[in-house]
C-alpha positions as CSV (number, residue, x, y, z in Angstrom):
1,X,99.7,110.0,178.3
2,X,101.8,112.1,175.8
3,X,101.1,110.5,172.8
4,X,105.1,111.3,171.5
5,X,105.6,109.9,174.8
6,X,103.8,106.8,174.2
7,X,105.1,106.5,170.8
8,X,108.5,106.7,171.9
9,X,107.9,104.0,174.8
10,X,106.4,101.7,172.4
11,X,109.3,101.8,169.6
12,X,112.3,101.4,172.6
13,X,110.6,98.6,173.7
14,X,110.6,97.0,170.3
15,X,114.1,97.5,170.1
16,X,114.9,96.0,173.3
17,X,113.3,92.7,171.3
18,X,114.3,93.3,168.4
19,X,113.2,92.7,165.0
20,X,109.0,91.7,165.5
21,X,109.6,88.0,163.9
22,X,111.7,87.4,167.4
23,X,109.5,89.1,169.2
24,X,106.6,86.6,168.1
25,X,108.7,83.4,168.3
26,X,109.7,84.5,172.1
27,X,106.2,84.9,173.2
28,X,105.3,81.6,170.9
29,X,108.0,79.9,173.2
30,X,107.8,81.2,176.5
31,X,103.7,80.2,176.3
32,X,104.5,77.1,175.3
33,X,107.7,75.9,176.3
34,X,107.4,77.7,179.8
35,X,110.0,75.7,181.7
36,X,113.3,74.9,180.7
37,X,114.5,75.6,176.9
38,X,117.2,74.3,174.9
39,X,120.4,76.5,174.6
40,X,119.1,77.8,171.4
41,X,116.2,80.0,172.5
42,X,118.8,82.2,174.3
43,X,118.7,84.2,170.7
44,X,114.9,84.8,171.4
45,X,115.8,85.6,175.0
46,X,119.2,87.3,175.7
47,X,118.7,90.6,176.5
48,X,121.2,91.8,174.1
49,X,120.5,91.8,170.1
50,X,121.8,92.5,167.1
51,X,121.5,96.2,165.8
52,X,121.7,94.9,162.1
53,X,118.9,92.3,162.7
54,X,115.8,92.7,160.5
55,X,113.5,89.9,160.3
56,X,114.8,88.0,157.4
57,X,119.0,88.2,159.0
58,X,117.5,87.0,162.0
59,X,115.8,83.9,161.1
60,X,118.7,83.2,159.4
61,X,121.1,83.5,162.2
62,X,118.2,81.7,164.6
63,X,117.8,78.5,162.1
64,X,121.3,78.6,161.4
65,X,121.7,77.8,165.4
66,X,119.7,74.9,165.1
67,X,121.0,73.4,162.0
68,X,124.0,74.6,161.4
69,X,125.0,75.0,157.5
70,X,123.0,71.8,156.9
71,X,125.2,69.9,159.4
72,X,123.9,68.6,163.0
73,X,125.5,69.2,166.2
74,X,125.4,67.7,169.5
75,X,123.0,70.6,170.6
76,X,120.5,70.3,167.1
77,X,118.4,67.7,168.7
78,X,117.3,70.1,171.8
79,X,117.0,72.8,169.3
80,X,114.5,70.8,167.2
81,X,111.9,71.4,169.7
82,X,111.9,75.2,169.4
83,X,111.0,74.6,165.3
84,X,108.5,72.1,166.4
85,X,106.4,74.1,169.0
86,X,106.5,77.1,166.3
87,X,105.5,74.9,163.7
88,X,101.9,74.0,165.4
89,X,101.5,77.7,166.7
90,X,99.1,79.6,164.4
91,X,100.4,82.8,165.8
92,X,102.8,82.3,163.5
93,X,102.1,82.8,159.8
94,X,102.6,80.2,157.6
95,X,105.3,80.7,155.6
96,X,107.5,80.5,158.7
97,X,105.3,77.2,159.8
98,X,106.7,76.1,156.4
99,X,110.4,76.7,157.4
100,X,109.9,75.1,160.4
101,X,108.5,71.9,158.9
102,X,111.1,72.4,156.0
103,X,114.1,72.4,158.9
104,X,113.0,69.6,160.4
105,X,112.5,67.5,157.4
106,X,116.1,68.7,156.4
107,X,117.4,68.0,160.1
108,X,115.7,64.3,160.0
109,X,117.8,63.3,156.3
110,X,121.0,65.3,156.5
111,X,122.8,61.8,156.6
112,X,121.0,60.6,153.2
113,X,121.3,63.7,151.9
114,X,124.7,64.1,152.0
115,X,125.3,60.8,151.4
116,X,123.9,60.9,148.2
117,X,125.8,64.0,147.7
118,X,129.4,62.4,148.9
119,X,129.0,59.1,147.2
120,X,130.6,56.7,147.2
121,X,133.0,59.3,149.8
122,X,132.0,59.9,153.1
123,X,130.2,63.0,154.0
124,X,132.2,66.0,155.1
125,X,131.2,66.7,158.8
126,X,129.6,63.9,159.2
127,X,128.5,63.4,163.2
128,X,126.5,60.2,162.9
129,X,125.4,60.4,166.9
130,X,124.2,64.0,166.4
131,X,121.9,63.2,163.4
132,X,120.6,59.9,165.1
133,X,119.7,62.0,167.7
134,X,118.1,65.0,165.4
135,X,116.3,61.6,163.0
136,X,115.2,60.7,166.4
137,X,113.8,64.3,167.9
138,X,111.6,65.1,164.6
139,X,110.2,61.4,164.5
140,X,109.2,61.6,167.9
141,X,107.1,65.1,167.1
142,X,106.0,63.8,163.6
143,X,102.9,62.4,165.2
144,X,101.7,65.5,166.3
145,X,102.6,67.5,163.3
146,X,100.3,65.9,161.0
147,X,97.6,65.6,163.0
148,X,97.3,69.7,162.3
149,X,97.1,68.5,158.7
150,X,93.0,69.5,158.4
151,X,93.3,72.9,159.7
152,X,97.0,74.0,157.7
153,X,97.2,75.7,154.9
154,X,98.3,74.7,151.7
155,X,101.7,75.5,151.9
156,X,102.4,73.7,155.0
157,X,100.2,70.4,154.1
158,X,103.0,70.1,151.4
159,X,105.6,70.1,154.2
160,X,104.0,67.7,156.2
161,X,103.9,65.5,153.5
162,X,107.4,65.2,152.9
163,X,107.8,64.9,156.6
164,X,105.5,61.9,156.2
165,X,107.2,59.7,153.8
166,X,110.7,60.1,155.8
167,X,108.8,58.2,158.8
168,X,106.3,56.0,157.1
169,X,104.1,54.4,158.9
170,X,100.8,52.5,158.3
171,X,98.5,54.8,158.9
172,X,100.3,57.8,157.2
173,X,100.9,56.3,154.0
174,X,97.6,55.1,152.8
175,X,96.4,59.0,153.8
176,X,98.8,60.3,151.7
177,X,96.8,59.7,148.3
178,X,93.4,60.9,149.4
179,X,95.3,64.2,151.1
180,X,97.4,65.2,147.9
181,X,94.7,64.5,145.4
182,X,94.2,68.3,145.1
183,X,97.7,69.4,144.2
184,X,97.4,66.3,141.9
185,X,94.4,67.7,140.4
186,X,95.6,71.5,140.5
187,X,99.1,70.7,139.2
188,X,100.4,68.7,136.7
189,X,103.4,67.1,136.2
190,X,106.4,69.8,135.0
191,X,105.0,71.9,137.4
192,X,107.3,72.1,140.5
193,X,104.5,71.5,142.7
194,X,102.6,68.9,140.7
195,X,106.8,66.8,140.5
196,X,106.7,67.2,143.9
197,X,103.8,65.9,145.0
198,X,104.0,62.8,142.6
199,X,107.7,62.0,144.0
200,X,106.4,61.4,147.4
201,X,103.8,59.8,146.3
202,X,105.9,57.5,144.8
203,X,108.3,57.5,148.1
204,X,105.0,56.6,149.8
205,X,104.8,53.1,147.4
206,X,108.3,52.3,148.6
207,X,108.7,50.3,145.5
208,X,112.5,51.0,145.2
209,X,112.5,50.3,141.6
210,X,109.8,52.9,141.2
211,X,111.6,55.6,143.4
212,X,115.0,55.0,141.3
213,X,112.8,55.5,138.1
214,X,110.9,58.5,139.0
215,X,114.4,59.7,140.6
216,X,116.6,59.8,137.7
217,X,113.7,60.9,135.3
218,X,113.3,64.3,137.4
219,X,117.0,64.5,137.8
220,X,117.3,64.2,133.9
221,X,114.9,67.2,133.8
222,X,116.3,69.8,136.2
223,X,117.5,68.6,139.6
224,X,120.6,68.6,140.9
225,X,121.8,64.8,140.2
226,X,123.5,62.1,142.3
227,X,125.1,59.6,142.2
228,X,124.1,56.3,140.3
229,X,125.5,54.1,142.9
230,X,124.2,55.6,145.8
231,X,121.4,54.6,148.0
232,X,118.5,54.9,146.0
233,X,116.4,56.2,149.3
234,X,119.2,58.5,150.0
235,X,119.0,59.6,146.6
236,X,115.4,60.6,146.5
237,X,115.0,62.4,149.6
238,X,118.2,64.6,148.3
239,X,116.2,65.4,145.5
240,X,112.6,65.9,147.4
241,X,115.2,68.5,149.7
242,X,115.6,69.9,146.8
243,X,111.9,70.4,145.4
244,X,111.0,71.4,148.8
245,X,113.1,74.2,148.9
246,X,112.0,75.4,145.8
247,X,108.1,75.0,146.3
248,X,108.8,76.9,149.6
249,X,110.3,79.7,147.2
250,X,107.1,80.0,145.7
251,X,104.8,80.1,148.8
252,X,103.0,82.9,147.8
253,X,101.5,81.7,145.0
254,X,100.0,78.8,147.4
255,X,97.4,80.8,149.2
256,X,99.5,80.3,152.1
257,X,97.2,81.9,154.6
258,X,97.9,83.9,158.0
């Protein structure tokens, strides 16, 4: 073949995909999730896309589906399952594992969240039965999440760990200690890492008086603060959102792998 031929057949058919991040979550889904899909993974499969998509506009516009502004829907349960199948696919490099462990953890406490945010109001947008339902969805994968703990990366263990204290369990929260004693080790408190990892250690105890402690002391630091009346649960996993997102900001320096 004409090899401007063959260069020209190969960059048309990367536009009919569009930007290669959707390209790799549409083969990541259609391998795995081969039957039928949940509305959202029409942006990985529509024919049509955006000519102004690059990778980054699209995964915002493609998580912005699923969880929309921070707020569930009646449709972000089903969509929970496209973040969880991408999540445990190592096709797909592990920062984006992280943002699909980081949505779900954010999909499974929008109501604390915000409820720590609102207090003592009521959220704005509040859809209780949708975020039931999206609680409900990530507990269900959970289990199979942090079973990939031995073989992730870095970056993505400290995901899964603030997955884990959302659903303790038995098992989970006696492994948390032995699992995190690295970052512990690695990073010390101040760092945002080494905060973050002791905060969900401490969620782990589930010694509410130690949570509020440990809660207000990072707030006073640098943290977005809360209300004093509210919840003191809902008030620690608005500010382990918080760390999260900001450790996720930093991924590189985590030797995030692939």
């Amino acid at each position: 073949m004409d090899m401007h031929a063959e260069a020209e057949q190969v960059r048309c058919g990367a536009g009919a995909f569009g930007p290669p991040i959707r390209q790799l979550f549409r083969d990541v889904i259609a391998d795995r999730l081969p039957g039928r899909r949940p509305p959202q993974a029409a942006m990985l499969f529509d024919a049509g896309t955006d000519s102004s998509w690059d990778d980054r506009s699209f995964l915002g516009d493609f998580y912005n589906e699923i969880l929309h502004q921070d707020a569930c829907q009646p449709t972000t349960a089903d969509g929970l399952v496209l973040l969880a199948t991408l999540a445990v696919d190592d096709r797909v490099p592990a920062r984006h594992r992280f943002q699909a462990v980081g949505l779900l953890f954010r999909a499974a406490t929008v109501a604390e969240r915000h409820l720590a945010e609102a207090w003592p109001a009521t959220p704005r947008h509040a859809d209780p039965d949708s975020e039931a339902r999206a609680r409900g969805a990530v507990q269900a994968r959970t289990p199979d999440l942090l079973t990939r703990w031995p073989a992730e990366c870095p970056a993505v263990r400290l995901a899964l760990a603030g997955l884990a204290v959302v659903f303790p369990t038995e098992r989970t929260l006696p492994a948390l200690l032995p699992r995190l004693q690295t970052f512990i080790h690695q990073h010390p408190q101040g760092s945002d890492i080494g905060d973050y990892v002791r905060l969900v250690l401490v969620l782990a105890t589930q010694d509410e008086d130690r949570i509020l402690t440990m809660t207000e002391n990072l707030t006073d630091t640098y943290w977005t603060g809360t209300a004093r009346g509210a919840p003191t649960r809902a008030r620690a996993l608005h500010l382990l959102g918080q760390m999260l997102t900001r450790v996720g900001a930093g991924l590189s320096g985590l030797r995030a792998g692939r």
